[in-house]
C-alpha positions in Angstrom: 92.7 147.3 129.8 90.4 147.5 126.8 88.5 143.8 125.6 89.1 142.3 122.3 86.5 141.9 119.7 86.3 139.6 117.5 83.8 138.5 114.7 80.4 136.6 114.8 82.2 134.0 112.4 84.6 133.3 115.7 81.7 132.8 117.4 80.3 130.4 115.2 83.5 128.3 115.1 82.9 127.3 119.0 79.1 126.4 118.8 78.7 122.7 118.6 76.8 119.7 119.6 77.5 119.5 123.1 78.9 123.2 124.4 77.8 126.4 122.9 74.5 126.1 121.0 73.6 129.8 121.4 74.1 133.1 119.7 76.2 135.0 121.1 76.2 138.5 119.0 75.6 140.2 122.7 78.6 138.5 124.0 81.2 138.7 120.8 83.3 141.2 122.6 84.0 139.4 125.6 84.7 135.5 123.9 88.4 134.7 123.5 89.2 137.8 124.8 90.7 136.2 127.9 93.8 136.3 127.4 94.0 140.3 126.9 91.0 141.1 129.3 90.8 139.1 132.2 90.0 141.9 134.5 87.2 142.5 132.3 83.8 142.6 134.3 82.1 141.0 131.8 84.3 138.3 131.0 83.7 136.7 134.7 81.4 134.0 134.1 79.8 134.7 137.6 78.9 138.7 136.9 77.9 137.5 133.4 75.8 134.0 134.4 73.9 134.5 138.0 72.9 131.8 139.8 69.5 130.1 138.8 66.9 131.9 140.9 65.3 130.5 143.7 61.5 131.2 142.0 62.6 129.1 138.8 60.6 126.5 137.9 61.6 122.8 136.7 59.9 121.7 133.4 60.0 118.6 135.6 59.6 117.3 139.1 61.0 113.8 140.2 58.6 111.9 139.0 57.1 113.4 136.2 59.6 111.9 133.4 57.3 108.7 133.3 53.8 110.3 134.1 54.9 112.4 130.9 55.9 109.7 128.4 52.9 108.1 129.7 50.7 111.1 128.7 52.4 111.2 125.1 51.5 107.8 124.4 48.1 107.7 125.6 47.6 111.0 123.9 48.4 110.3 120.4 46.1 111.4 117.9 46.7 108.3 115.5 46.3 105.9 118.3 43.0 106.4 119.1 40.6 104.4 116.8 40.9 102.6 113.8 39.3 105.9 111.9 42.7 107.9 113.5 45.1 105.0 112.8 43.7 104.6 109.0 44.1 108.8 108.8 47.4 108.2 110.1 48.3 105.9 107.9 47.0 108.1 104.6 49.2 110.9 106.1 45.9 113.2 106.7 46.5 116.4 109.0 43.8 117.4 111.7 41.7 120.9 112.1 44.6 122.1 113.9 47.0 121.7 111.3 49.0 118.8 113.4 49.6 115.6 111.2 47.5 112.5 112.6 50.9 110.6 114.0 51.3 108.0 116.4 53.7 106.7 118.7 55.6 103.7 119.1 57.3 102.6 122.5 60.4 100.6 121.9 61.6 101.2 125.5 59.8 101.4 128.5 59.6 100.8 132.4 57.7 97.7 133.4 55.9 99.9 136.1 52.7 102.1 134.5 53.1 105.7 136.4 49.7 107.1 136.9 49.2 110.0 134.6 47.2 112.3 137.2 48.3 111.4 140.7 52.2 110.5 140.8 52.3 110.7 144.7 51.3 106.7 144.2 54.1 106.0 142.1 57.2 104.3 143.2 60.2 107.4 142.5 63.4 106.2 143.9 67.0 106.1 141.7 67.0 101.9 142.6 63.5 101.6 140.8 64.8 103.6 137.9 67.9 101.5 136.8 66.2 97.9 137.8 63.4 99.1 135.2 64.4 100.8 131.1 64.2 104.2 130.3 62.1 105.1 127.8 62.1 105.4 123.8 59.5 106.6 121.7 59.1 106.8 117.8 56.2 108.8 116.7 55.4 107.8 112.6 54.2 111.1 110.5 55.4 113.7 113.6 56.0 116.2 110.3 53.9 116.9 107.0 56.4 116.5 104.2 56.2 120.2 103.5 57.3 120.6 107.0 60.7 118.4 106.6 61.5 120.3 103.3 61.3 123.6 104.4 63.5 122.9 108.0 65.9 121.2 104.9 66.3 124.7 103.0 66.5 126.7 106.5 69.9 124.6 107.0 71.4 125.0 103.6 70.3 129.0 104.3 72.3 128.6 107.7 75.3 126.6 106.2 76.1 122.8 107.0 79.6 123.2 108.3 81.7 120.6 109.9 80.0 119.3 113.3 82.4 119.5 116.0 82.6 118.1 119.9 83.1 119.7 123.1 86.5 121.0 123.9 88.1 123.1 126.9 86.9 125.3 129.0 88.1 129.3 128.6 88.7 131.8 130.3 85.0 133.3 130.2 83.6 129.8 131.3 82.4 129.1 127.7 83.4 126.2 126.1 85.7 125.9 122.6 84.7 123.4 120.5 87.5 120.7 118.6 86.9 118.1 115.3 86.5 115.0 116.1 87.5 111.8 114.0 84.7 110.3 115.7 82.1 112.7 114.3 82.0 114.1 110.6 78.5 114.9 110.6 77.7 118.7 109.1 75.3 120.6 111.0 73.7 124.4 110.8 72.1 126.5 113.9 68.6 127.6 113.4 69.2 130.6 115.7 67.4 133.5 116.5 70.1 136.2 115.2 69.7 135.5 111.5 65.1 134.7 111.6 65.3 130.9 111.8 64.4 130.3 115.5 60.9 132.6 114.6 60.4 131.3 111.0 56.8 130.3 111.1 57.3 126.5 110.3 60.3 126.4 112.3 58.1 128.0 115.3 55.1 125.9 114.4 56.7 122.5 114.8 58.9 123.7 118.1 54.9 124.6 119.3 54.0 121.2 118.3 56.9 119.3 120.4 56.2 121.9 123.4 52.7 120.8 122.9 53.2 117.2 123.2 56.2 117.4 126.3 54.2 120.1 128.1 57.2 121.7 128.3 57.8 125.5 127.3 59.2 126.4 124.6 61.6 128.7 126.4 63.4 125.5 127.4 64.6 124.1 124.0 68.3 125.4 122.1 68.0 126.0 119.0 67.1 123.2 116.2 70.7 121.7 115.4 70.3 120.7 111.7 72.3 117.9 110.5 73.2 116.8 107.1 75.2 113.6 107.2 76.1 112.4 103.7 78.0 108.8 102.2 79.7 107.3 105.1 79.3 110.3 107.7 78.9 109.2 110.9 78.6 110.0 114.7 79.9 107.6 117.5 78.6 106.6 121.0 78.2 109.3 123.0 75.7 111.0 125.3 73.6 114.8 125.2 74.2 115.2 128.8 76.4 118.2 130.0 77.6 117.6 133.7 78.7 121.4 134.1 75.2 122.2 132.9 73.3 121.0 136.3 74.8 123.9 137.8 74.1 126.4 135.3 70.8 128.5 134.8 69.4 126.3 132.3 70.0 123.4 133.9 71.0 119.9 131.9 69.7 118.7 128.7 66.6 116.5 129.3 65.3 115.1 126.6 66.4 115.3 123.1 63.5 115.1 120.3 65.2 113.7 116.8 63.6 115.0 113.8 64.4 112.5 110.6 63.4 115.4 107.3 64.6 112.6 104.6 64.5 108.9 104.0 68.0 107.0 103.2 68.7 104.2 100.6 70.7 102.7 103.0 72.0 102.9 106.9 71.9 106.2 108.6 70.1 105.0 111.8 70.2 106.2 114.9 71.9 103.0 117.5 71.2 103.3 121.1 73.4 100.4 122.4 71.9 99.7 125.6 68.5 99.6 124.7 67.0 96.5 124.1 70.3 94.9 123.2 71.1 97.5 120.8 68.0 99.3 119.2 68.5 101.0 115.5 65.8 103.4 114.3 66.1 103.8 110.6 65.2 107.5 109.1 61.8 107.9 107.5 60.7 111.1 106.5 58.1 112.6 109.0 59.0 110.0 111.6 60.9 111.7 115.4 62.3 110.6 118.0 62.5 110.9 121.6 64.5 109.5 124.3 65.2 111.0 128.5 69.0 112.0 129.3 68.3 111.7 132.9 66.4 109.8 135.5 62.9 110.0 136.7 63.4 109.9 140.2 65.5 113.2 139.9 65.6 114.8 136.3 68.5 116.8 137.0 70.4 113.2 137.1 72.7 111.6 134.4 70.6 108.4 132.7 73.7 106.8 131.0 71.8 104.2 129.6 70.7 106.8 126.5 73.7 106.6 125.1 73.5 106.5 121.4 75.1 106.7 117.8 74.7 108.3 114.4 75.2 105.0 112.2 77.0 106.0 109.2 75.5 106.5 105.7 75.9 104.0 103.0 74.0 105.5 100.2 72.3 108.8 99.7 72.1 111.7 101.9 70.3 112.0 105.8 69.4 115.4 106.5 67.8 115.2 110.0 67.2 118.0 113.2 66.8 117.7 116.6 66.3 119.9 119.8 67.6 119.7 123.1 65.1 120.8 126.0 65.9 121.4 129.3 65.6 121.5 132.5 64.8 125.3 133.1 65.0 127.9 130.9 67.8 128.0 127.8 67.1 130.9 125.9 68.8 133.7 127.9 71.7 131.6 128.9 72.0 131.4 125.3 72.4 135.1 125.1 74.6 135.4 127.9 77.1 132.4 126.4 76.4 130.8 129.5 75.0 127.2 128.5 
């Protein structure tokens, strides 16, 4: 029995928030085909997506989660002196290129995990829920140049209507459906059509790596989001169960990039943080929050649950990556995330 093909466009129409963020060119002729092709090799998720191997490494160890947001704050270039706050505060960029920005902790565990020796610190799932996860803002993340151009590589890529996860197919990808309780647009900066290896696209992916200490290799593609006059995202969460299986692992973090201000709303809610915390876009300014728990990173943190507030007036273009727990980028190729 011969496989269907079908077109990169039907590809596209299944990649959204929460399934298939991935380009899947190398696997077009065995999506949807299902129905026509299940003896397909191919088309078995298990020949196509092997088990994680047993030499892959974490980006992060039970643990680590704290000792790392602990690291990012003390780290901070404009949080150093009042010469680095003032530079901060005039926007300056260092030697390096990387904008003077510092970090803000809205959220946090009342226990301070030791940065260098985390066998001393107290890693159980009972201490993580008795104590909050973390949030983090870091002010002037991105040089205005930087938010503009990430702007222009989503209108090259095409806003299209965001969509949610849907069922399960035959190949063990995942469809995607609209939702009337999303009507965001977003674009994939992938690395079929250039954006994924732009050079400002690369150089501020670098830059988050650089902070997380977490490779590169482990981050989907920027989703780019354009939400205009009463657009709007509900409650929901970044975590993937099916995913803590899966080569890549879950979604661990998800770093928020804000690339324009808004005259009014837009915010990003997380409900269950500090009796509901609302982070208002400003150009430059990111955002960073844990989907799981410190004591086991592969672990569901529901308390990050979190909403796209709608727009009242203007327009709230924004981009943010997911990073996970092992490597992404070839279960992205595979359509196997």
């Amino acid at each position: 029995m011969q496989c269907n093909v079908i077109s990169y466009s039907a590809v596209q129409s299944v990649r959204n928030h929460h399934t298939i963020n991935s380009d899947k060119l190398s696997h077009v002729s065995l999506s949807n085909s299902a129905p026509s092709c299940q003896s397909c090799a191919n088309i078995d998720f298990d020949t196509r997506c092997p088990r994680r191997s047993e030499k892959a490494s974490p980006s992060l160890l039970p643990g680590h989660l704290n000792r790392m947001f602990e690291r990012i704050v003390a780290n901070a270039p404009g949080n150093q002196t009042e010469e680095t706050q003032l530079l901060a505060q005039q926007k300056q960029v260092q030697d390096d290129g990387v904008p003077y920005y510092t970090v803000h902790v809205h959220s946090r565990p009342e226990s301070v995990s030791s940065i260098t020796d985390v066998d001393h610190d107290i890693v159980s799932r009972k201490a993580d829920l008795e104590e909050a996860p973390w949030v983090v803002t870091f002010d002037n993340f991105l040089t205005d140049e930087e938010c503009d151009h990430l702007i222009e590589l989503g209108h090259v890529g095409g806003y299209q209507r965001s969509k949610d996860v849907g069922i399960r197919t035959a190949d063990g990808s995942y469809s995607g459906k609209v939702s009337t309780t999303r009507t965001s647009e977003n674009a994939w900066c992938s690395g079929k059509t250039g954006c994924r290896d732009d050079a400002i696209a690369t150089r501020v992916r670098d830059r988050i790596s650089n902070v997380t200490q977490i490779p590169s290799q482990n981050f989907e593609d920027y989703q780019m989001l354009k939400y205009e006059k009463e657009q709007f995202y509900q409650l929901h969460h970044d975590y993937i169960p099916h995913q803590r299986e899966r080569a890549c692992g879950p979604r661990i973090l998800t770093f928020f990039l804000y690339l324009s201000d808004v005259e009014e709303g837009g915010g990003t809610g997380l409900d269950q943080i500090n009796g509901g915390l609302v982070v208002n876009p400003k150009k430059g300014k990111a955002l960073l929050w844990p989907s799981v728990l410190n004591y086991d990173p592969s672990e569901k943190d529901g308390r990050t649950t979190h909403e796209a507030i709608a727009v009242k007036e203007g327009t709230k273009f924004a981009a943010n990556t997911w990073i996970h727990l092992y490597d992404v980028i070839e279960s992205q190729k595979r359509g196997c995330t």
